[in-house]
N, C-alpha and C positions, 0 to 999 in steps of 0.2 A: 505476577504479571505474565510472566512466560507462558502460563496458560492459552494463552490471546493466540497462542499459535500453535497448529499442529500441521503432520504432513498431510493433513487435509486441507490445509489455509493455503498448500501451495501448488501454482498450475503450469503447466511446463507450455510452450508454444503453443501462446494464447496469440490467436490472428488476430487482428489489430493495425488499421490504415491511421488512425487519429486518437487524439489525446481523447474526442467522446468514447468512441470505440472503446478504452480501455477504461474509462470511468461507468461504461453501461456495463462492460464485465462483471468488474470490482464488485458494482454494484444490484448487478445480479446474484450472483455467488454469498455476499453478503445474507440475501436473504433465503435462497438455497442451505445452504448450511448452520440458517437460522440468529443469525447476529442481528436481522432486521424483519420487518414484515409488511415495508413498502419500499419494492425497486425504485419508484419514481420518485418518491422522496429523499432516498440517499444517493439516487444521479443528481438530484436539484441541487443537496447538498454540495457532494463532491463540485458541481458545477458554480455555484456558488464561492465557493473556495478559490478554485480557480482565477474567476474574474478576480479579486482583490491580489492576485498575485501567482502567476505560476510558482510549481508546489515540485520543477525539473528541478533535481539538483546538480550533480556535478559525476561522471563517467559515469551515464548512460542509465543513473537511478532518479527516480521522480518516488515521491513519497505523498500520493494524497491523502487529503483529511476529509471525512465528513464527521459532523455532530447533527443529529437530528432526535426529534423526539421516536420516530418511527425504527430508529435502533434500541435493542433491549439488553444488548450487552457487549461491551468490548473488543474488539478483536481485530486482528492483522492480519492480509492474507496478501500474497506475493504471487505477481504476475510476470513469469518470464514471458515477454514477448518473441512471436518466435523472426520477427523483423526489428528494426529498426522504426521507431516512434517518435515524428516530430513533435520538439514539445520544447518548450524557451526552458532552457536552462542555464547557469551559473557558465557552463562553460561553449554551450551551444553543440553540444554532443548531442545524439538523438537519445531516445529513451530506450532502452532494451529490457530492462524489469522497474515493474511499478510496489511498492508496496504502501499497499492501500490499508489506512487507517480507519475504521469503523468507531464512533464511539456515541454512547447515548448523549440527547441532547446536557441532561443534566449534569453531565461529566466533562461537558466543555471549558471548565476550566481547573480542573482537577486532572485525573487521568490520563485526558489527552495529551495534556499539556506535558505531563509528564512522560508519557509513552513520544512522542512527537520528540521530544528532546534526548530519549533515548537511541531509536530509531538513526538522529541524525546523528547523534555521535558515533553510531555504528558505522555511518557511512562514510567518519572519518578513518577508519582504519582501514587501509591498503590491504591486508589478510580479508579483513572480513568482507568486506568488495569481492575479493576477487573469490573467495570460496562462496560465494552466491554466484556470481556472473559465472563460473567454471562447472559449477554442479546440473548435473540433472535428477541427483537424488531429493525428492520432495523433504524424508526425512531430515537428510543434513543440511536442508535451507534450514527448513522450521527450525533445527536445532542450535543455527549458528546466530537466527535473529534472538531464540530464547535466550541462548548464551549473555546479550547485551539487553535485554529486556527481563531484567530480573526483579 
């Protein structure tokens, strides 16, 4: 699974006023780099997701999902924002890196669910927080999410 990520999945001071803002990124990039091959469909997604429930979690990380058919294969890619991003979370902290979960629709309950639950357990380790929010090395993001996505 680590695959799902390289220093290409990762973007350093992404502008960014709003939670769309960072879901049209995501969701761009997604299909720039080939994980999808329709932007509009995995913003509807992402957007989609959203509404049932912000996806902010706790110091300053949001982790959105999309499943769509229009995605063709897995992948994770991490947006440092280069502000502060409001966005409802667990602790009311703004969002400052997103990592944006891609997964084909078929894998909506397989995969993602699996990657998603890795992900957030990632986000329980105080190390691994802080060597993402501290880096500006693309490699050693990608490297630290691979580390827990295995």
């Amino acid at each position: 699974m680590s695959e799902m990520i390289t220093p290409a999945n990762v973007f350093l001071n992404v502008e960014a006023s709003s939670v769309d803002d960072v879901l049209k990124f995501l969701a761009g990039k997604a299909v720039e780099l080939g994980y999808a091959d329709d932007a509009d469909a995995v913003l509807a997604s992402f957007k989609h997701r959203e509404e049932l429930g912000s996806t902010g979690m706790a110091d300053g990380f949001a982790i959105p999902h999309a499943k769509d058919d229009a995605i063709k294969k897995p992948g994770i890619l991490v947006a440092k924002l280069a502000g502060d991003v409001s966005w409802k979370s667990t602790d009311d902290v703004p969002v400052t890196t997103a990592i944006g979960l891609v997964m084909p629709g078929a894998e909506a309950g397989t995969t993602h669910l699996v990657v998603l639950a890795k992900v957030s357990s990632m986000l329980m380790h105080e190390d691994a927080r802080a060597r993402i929010s501290e880096s500006d090395d693309p490699a050693a993001i990608a490297a630290t999410v691979a580390e827990y996505v295995k």
